[in-house]
DRENDO-1510 file (C-alpha; in Angstrom, 1 decimal, always signed):
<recs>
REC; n; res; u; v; w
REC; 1; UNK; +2.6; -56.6; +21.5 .
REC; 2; UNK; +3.8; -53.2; +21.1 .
REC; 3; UNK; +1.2; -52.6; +18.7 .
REC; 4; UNK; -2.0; -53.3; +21.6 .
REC; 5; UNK; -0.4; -51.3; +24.2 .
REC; 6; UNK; +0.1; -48.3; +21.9 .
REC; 7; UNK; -4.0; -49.2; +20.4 .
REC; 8; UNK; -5.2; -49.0; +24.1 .
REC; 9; UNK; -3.7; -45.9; +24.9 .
REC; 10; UNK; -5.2; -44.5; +22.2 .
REC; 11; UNK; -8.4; -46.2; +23.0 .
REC; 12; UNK; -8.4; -44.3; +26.5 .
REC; 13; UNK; -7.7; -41.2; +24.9 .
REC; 14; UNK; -10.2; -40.9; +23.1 .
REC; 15; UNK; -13.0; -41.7; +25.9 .
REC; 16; UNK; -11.2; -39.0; +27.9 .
REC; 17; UNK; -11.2; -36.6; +25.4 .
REC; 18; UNK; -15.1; -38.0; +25.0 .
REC; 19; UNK; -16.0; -37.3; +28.4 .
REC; 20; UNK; -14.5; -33.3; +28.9 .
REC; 21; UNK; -14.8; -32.4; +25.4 .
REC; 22; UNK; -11.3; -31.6; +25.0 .
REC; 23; UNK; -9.2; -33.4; +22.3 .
REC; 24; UNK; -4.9; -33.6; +23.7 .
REC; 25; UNK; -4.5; -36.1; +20.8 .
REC; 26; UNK; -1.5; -34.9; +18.0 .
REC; 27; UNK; -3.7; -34.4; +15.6 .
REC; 28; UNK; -6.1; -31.2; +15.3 .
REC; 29; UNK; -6.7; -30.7; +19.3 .
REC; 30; UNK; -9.3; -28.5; +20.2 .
REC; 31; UNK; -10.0; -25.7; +23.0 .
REC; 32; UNK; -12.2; -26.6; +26.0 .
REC; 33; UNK; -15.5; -24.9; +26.2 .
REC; 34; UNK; -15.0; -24.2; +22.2 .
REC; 35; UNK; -18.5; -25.9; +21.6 .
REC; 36; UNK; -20.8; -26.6; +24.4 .
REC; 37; UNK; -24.4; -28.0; +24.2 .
REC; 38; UNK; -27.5; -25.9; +25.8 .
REC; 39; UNK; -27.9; -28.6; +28.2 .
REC; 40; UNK; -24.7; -28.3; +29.5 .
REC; 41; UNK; -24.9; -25.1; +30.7 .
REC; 42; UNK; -28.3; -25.2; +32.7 .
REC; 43; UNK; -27.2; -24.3; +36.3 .
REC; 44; UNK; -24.0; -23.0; +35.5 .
REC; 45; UNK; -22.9; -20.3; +38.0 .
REC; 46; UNK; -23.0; -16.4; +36.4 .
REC; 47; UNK; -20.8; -14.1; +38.4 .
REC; 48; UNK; -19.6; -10.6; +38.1 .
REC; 49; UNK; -15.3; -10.1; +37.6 .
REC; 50; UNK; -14.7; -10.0; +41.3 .
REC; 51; UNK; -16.2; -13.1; +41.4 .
REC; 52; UNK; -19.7; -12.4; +42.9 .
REC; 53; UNK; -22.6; -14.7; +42.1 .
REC; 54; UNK; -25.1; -12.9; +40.1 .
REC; 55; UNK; -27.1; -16.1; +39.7 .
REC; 56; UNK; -27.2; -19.2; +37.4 .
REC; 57; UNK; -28.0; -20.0; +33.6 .
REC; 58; UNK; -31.6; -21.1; +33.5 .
REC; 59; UNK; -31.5; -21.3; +29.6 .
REC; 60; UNK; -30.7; -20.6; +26.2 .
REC; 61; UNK; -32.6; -18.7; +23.7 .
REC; 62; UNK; -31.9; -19.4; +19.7 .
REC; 63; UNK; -32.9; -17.2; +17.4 .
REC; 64; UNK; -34.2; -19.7; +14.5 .
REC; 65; UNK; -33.7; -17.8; +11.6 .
REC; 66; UNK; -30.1; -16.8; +11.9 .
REC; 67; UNK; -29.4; -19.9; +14.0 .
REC; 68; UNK; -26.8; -18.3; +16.9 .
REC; 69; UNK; -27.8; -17.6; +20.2 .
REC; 70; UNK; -29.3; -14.5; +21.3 .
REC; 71; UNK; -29.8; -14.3; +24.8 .
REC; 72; UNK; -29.6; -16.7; +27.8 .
REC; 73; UNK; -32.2; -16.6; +30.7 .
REC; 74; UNK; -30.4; -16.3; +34.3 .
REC; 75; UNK; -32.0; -16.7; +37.2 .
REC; 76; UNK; -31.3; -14.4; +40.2 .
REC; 77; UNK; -32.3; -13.9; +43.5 .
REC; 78; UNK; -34.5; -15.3; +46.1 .
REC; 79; UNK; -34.5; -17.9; +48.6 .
REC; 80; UNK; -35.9; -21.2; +48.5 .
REC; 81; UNK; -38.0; -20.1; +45.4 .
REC; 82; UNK; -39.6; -17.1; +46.6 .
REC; 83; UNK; -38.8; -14.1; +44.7 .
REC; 84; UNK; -36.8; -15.8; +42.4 .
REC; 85; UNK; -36.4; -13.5; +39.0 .
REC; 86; UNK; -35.2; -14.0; +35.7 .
REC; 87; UNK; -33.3; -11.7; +32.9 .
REC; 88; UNK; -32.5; -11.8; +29.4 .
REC; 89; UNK; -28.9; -11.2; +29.0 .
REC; 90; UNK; -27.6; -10.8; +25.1 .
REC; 91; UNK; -25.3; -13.4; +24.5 .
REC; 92; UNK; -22.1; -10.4; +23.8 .
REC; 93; UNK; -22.4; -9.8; +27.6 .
REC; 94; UNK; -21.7; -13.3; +28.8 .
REC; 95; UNK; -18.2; -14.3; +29.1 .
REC; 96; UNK; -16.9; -18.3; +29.4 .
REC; 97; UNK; -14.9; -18.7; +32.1 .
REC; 98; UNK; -14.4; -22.3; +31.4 .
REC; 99; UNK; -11.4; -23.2; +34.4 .
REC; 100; UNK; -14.3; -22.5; +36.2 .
REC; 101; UNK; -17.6; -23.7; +34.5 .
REC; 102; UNK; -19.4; -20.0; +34.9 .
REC; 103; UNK; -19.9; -17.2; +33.0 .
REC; 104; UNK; -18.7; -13.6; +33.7 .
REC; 105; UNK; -21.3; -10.9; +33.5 .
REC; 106; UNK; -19.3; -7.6; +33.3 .
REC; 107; UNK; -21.7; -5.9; +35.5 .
REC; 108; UNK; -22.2; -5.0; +38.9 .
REC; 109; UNK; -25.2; -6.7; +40.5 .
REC; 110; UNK; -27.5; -3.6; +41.3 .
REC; 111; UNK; -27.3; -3.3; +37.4 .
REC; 112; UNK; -28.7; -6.8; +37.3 .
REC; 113; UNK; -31.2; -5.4; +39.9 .
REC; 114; UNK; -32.7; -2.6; +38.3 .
REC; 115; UNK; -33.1; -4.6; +34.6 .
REC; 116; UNK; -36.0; -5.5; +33.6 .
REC; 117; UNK; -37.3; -9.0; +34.3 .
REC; 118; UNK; -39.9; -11.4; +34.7 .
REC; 119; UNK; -40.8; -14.8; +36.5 .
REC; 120; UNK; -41.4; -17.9; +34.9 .
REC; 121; UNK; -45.4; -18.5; +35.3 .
REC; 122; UNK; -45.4; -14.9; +33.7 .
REC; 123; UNK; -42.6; -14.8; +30.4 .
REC; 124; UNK; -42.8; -12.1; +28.0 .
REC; 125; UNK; -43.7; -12.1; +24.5 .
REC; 126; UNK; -40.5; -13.5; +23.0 .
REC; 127; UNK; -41.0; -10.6; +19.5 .
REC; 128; UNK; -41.7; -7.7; +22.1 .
REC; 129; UNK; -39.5; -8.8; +24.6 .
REC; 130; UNK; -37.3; -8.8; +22.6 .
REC; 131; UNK; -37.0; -5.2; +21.6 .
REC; 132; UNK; -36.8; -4.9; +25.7 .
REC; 133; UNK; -33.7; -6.6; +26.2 .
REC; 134; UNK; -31.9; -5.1; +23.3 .
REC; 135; UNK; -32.9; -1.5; +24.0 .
REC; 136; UNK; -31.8; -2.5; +27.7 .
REC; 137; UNK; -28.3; -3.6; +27.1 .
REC; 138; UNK; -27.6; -1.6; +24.0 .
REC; 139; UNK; -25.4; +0.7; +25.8 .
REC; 140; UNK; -23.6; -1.2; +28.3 .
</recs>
């Protein structure tokens, strides 16, 4: 009988540690937000490190030939739609806060203001974009 209790306890562990992604079982546990999909993060809040909302993750950009991440697409501004912009932040100036489901952008927002963007009837040529971003955020 022993045996069925101690089975279903480990039965329930493993659909909790299904469901947030973390594992708190003896063997091999893992970190929470160690591996995340691109889905996931879509609408996630981006804030600055005193905590003020810069916007939210709109998407995630792959580069296909090395396979990582280059930059993710947050949205910023505007109000209920209207002037609504969008920026290509590298993916080494995102931080995981994951306590807190967000990102931390270690910039102040008029930074985010003055950076290039676009909208999203109008995006850039990902190869020349490209070089934009980069050049950008090369020295901050």
């Amino acid at each position: 009988m022993d045996t069925k209790i101690d089975e279903k306890a480990k039965e329930q562990l493993f659909e909790n540690d299904n469901l947030s992604g973390e594992n708190k079982g003896p063997l091999l546990p893992n970190q929470k937000g160690r591996y995340l999909t691109a889905s996931s993060l879509e609408g996630d809040k981006v804030v600055n490190p005193g905590g003020e909302h810069l916007g939210e993750m709109k998407e995630v950009m792959l580069d296909m030939e090395s396979g990582r991440i280059d930059y993710y697409v947050i949205e910023f501004g505007g109000f209920l739609g209207l002037g609504v912009k969008y920026f290509a932040i590298p993916f080494r100036l995102l931080k995981l806060d994951a306590p807190n489901k967000r990102f931390v952008f270690e910039q102040a927002k008029e930074i985010l203001e003055k950076a290039p963007g676009f909208d999203m009837d109008h995006w850039p040529d990902t190869n020349l974009h490209f070089d934009d971003v980069h050049s950008y955020w090369r020295f901050i």
